[in-house]
C-alpha positions as CSV (number, residue, x, y, z in Angstrom):
1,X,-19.5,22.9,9.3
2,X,-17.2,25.0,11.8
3,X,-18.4,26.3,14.7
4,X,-17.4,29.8,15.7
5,X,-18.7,32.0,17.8
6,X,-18.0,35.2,16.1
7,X,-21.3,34.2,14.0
8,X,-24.0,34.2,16.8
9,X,-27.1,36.2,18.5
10,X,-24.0,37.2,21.1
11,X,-22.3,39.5,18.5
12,X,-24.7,40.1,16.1
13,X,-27.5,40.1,17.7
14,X,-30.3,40.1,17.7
15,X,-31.4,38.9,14.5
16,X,-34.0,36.4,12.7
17,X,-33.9,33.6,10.1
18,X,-36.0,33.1,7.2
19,X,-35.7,29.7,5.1
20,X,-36.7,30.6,1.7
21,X,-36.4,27.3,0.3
22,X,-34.0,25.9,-2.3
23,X,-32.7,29.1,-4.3
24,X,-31.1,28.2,-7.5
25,X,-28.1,29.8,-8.3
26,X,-27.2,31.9,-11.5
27,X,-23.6,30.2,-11.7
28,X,-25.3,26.4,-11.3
29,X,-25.4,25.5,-8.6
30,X,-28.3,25.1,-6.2
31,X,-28.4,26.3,-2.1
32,X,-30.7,24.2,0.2
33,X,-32.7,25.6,2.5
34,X,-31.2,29.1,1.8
35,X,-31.4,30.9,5.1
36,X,-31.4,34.8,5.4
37,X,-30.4,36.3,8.6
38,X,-32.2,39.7,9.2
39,X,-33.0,42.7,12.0
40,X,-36.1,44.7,11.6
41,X,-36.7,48.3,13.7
42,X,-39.6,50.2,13.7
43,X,-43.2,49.1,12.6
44,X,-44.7,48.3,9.4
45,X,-47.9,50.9,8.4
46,X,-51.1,49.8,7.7
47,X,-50.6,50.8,3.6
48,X,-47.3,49.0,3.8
49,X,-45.3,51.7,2.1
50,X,-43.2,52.8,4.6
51,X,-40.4,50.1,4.3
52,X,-36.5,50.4,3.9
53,X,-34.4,47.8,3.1
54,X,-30.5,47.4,3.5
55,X,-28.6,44.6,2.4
56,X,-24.9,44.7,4.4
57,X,-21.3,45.1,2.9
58,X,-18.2,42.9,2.7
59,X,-17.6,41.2,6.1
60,X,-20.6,43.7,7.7
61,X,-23.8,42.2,9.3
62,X,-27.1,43.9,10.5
63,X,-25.6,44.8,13.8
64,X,-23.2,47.5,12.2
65,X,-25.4,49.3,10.1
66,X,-28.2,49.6,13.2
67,X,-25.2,50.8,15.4
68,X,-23.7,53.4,12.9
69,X,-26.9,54.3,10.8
70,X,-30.1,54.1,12.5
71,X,-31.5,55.1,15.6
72,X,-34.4,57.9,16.5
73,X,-33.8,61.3,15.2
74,X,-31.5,60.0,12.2
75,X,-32.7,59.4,8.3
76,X,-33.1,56.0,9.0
77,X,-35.8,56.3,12.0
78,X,-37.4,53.3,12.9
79,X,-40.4,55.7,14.4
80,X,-41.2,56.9,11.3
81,X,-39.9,53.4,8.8
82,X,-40.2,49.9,8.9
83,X,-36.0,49.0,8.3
84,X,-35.5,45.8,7.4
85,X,-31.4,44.8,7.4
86,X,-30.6,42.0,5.5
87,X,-27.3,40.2,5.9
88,X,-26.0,38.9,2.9
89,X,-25.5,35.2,1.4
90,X,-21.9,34.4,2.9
91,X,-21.8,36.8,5.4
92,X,-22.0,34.6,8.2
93,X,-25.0,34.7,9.8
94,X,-27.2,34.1,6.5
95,X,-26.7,30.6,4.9
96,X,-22.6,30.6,4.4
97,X,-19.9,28.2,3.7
98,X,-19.0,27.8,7.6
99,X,-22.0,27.3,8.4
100,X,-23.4,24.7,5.6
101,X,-23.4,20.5,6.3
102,X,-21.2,18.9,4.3
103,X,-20.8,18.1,1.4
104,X,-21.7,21.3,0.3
105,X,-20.4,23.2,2.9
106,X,-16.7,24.9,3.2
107,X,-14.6,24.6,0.0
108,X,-17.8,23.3,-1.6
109,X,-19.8,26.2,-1.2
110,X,-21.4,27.1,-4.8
111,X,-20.5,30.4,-6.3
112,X,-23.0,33.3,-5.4
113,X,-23.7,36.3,-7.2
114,X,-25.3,40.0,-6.4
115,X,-28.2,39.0,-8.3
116,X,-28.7,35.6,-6.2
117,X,-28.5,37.6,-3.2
118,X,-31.3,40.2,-4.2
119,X,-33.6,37.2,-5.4
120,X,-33.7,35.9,-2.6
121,X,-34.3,39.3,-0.7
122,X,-36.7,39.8,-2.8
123,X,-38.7,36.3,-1.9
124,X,-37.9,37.3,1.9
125,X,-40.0,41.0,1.8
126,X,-42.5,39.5,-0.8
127,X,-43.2,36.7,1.4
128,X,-42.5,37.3,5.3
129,X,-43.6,41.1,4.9
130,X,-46.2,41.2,2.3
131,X,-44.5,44.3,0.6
132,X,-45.0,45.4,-2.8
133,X,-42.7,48.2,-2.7
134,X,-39.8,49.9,-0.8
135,X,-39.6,53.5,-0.1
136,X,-36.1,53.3,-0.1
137,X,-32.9,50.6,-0.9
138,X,-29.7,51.9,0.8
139,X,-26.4,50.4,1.4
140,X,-22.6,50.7,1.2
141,X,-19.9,49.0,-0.6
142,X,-21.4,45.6,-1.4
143,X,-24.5,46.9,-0.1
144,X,-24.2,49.5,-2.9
145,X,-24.0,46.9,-5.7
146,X,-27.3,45.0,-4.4
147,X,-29.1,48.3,-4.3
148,X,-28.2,49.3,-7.5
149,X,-29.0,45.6,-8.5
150,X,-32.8,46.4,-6.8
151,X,-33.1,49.1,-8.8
152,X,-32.4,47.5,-12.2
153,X,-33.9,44.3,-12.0
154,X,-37.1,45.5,-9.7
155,X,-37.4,49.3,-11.4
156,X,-41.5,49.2,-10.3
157,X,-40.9,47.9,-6.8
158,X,-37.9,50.3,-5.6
159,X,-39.2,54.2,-5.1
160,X,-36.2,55.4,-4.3
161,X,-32.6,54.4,-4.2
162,X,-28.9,55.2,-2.3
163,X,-26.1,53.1,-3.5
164,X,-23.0,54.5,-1.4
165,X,-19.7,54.0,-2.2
166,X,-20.2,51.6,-4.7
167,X,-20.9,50.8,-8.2
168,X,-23.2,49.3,-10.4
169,X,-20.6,47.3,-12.6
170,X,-17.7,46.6,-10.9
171,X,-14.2,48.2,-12.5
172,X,-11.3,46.3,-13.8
173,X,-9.5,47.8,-11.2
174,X,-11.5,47.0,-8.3
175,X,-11.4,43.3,-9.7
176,X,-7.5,42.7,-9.6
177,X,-7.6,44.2,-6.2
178,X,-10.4,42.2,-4.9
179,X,-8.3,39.6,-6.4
180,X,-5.5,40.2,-4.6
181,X,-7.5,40.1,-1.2
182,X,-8.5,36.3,-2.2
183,X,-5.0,35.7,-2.9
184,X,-4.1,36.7,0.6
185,X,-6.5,33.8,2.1
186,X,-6.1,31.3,-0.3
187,X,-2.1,31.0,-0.6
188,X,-1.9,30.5,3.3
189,X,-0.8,26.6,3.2
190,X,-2.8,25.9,6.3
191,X,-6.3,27.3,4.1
192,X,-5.9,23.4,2.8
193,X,-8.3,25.1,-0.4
194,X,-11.2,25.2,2.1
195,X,-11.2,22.5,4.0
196,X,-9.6,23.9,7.1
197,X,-9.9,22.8,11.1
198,X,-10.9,26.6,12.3
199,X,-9.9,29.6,11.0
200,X,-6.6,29.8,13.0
201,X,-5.1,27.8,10.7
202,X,-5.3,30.4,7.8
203,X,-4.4,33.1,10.8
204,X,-1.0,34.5,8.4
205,X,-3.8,34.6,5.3
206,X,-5.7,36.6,7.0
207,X,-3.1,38.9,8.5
208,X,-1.9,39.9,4.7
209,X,-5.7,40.0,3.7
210,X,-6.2,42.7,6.4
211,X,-3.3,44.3,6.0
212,X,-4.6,45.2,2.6
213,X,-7.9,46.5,3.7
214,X,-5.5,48.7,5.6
215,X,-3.3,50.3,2.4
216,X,-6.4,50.3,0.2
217,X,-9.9,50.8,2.7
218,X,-8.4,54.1,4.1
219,X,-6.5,56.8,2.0
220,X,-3.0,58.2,2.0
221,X,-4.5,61.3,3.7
222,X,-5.9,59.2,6.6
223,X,-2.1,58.1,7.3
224,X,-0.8,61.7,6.6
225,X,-2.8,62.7,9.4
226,X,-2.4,60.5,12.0
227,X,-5.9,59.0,11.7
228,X,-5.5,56.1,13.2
229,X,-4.1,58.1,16.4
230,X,-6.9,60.1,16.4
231,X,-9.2,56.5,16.8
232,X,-6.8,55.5,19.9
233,X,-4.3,53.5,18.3
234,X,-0.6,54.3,19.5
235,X,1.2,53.5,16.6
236,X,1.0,51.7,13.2
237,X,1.7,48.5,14.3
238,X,-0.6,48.6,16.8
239,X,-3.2,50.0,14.0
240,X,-2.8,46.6,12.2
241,X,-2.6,44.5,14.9
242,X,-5.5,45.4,16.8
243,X,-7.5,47.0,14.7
244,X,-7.3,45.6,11.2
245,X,-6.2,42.7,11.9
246,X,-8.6,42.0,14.9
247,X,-11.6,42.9,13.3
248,X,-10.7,40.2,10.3
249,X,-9.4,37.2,12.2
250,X,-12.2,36.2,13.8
251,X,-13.9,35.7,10.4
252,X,-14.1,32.5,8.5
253,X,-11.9,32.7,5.4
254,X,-14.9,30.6,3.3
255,X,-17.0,33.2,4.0
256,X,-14.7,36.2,3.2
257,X,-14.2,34.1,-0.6
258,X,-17.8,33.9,-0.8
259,X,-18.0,37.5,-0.6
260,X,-15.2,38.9,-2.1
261,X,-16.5,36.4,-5.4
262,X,-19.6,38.5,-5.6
263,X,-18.1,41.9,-5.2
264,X,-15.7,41.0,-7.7
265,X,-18.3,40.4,-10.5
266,X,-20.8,42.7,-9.9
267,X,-22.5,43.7,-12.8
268,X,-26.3,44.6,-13.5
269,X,-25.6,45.1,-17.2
270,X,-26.1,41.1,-17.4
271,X,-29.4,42.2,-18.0
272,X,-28.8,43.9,-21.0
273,X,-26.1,41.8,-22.7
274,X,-23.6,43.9,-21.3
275,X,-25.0,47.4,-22.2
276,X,-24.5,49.2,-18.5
277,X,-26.3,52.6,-20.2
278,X,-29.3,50.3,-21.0
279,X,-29.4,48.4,-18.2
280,X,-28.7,52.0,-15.6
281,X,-31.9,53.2,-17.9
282,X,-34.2,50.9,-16.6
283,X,-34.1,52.5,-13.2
284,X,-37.5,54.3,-12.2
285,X,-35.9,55.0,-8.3
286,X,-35.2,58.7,-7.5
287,X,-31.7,57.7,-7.0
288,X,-28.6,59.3,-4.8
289,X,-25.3,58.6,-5.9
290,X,-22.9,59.0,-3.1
291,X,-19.5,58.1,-3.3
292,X,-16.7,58.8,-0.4
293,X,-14.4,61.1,-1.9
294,X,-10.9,59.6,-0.9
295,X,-12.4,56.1,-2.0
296,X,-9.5,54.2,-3.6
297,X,-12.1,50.9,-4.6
298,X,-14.7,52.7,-5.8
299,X,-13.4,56.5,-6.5
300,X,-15.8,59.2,-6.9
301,X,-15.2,59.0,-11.1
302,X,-16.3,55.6,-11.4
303,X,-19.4,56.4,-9.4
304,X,-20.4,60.0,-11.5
305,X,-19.5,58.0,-14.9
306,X,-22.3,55.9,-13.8
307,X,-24.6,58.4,-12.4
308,X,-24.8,60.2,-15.7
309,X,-26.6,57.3,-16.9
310,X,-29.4,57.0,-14.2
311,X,-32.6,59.1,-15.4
312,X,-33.4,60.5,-12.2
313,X,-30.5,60.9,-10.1
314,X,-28.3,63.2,-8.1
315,X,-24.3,63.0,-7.5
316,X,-23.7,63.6,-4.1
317,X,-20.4,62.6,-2.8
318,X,-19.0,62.6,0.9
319,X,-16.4,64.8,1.8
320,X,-14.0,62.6,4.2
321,X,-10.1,61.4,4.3
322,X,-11.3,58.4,5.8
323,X,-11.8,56.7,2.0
324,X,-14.0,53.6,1.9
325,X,-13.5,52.8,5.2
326,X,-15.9,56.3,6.5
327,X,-18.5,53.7,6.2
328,X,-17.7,52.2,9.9
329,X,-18.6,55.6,11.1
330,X,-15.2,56.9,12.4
331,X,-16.0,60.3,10.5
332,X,-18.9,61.6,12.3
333,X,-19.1,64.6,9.6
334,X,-18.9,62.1,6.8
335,X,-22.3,60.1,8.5
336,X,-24.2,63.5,9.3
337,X,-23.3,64.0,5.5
338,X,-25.2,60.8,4.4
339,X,-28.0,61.1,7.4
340,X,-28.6,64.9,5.1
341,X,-28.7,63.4,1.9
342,X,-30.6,60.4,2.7
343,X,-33.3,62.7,4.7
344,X,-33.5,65.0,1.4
345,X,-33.9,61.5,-0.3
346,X,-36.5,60.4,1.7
347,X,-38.1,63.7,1.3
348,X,-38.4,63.7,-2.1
349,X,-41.8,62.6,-4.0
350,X,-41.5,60.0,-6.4
């Protein structure tokens, strides 16, 4: 285990854990005492079918999406909905590979997939909460996979779903990029294939790692325009330095690979031998579709290929030259987008 303090009630805060015993992994491999770190707001009703769950992206953890997507007034209102946040497997404050006793801890740490992680939210809400249903699934990026994920393998459980900038199966694409991310961390001599002192020692690792969020997370128009100007940064390097690059290196590197494995092979056709239009057909969840339209990872095609193949869906995509990245909330017209949508959503009978 590694201690760092990046991971605690401090930051993140303030959140809960819920030990949901041994969960058995799809690859293999087994993870004691599987802990999942989550933040509720707003109250449960007495018929229980007023609850929204939303499982975080890459690197993301509850604190984010309460400070960016929920609040009184918004979509997501905890007076009106129960909003349960899950943090994901890996992400640092749920059971992770920092954050694991040895031996299975570190460069040990069993691989994890989007499915895992939905099991396992599925026991949390089924168990802690007592729910038999979810008025709505919603998240970005990664948190767009495990919604999508909810919807397929829990079709009667999930009234109503908003994957954003994300897909259901992830591209060939996305996958050599992704790969190139854990290339970054791993070819750092001082990441010692996992079993590193602190996360210092991988500091140049991840300094090329975020330095590729930054060419591929934004778009070429967000540069053309001076964005990062705009958010208070006086030039590029300082951009990188300071903003990329000081959001990332704080993180544990384990953590990031445990993520970045799971984004990389998402895929709900495993359900259906492969066969995405069969397994995108078993979705019952009025569904919202809503890609970022200067996405590079997960472009607005990819996202409307896969839309056509949901029974009851809409395509609506953010307008925004912030590309993937709009998720963080630097676009306030991309986020009053979504809060529209996801009020329509919730609007909507099902």
């Amino acid at each position: 285990m590694i201690e760092n303090s990046y991971y605690s009630q401090d930051v993140h805060g303030p959140y809960e854990l819920h030990d949901i015993g041994n969960l058995d992994l799809e690859e293999g491999g087994t993870i004691r005492a599987c802990n999942l770190a989550y933040a509720t707001f707003g109250k449960l009703n007495a018929a229980k079918d007023n609850a929204i769950l939303i499982p975080t992206w890459y690197s993301g953890t509850s604190k984010i999406m309460e400070q960016v997507y929920i609040g009184p007034g918004r979509a997501l209102d905890p007076d009106k909905y129960f909003i349960i946040v899950v943090n994901q497997i890996g992400s640092g404050l749920s059971t992770s590979p920092h954050n694991t006793s040895p031996p299975a801890g570190m460069g040990n740490f069993p691989r994890v997939r989007i499915g895992d992680d939905v099991r396992a939210q599925h026991k949390l809400v089924t168990e802690k909460f007592d729910l038999k249903s979810l008025a709505l699934v919603v998240g970005g990026s990664m948190g767009a996979q495990q919604t999508y994920e909810w919807a397929v393998r829990y079709p009667d459980m999930v009234k109503r779903a908003a994957p954003i900038a994300g897909t259901a199966r992830n591209t060939i694409h996305d996958s050599l990029f992704t790969e190139t991310l854990v290339n970054a961390i791993t070819s750092d001599p001082g990441f010692n294939k996992g079993f590193y002192a602190s996360s210092a020692d991988v500091r140049e690792g991840l300094l090329r790692h975020a330095k590729m969020w930054a060419v591929m997370g934004w778009s070429t128009e967000f540069f053309q325009q001076d964005r990062h100007k705009a958010l208070g940064f006086s030039s590029m390097d300082d951009f990188i330095m300071n903003f990329m690059n000081g959001y990332f290196s704080v993180m544990d590197p384990n953590d990031l690979l445990c993520m970045a494995w799971k984004w990389q092979h998402g895929d709900v056709s495993r359900h259906t031998g492969g066969d995405l239009r069969a397994a995108l057909g078993r979705i019952k969840a009025k569904t919202f579709v809503m890609p970022m339209s200067s996405d590079m990872f997960f472009p607005p095609s990819d996202c409307q290929a896969e839309w056509r193949l949901i029974p009851d869906a809409e395509f609506r995509p953010i307008q925004t030259i912030d590309g993937h990245l709009a998720l963080f909330g630097a676009d306030p017209n991309a986020i009053g987008q979504l809060d529209k949508h996801l009020r329509e959503l919730l609007a909507s009978e099902v």
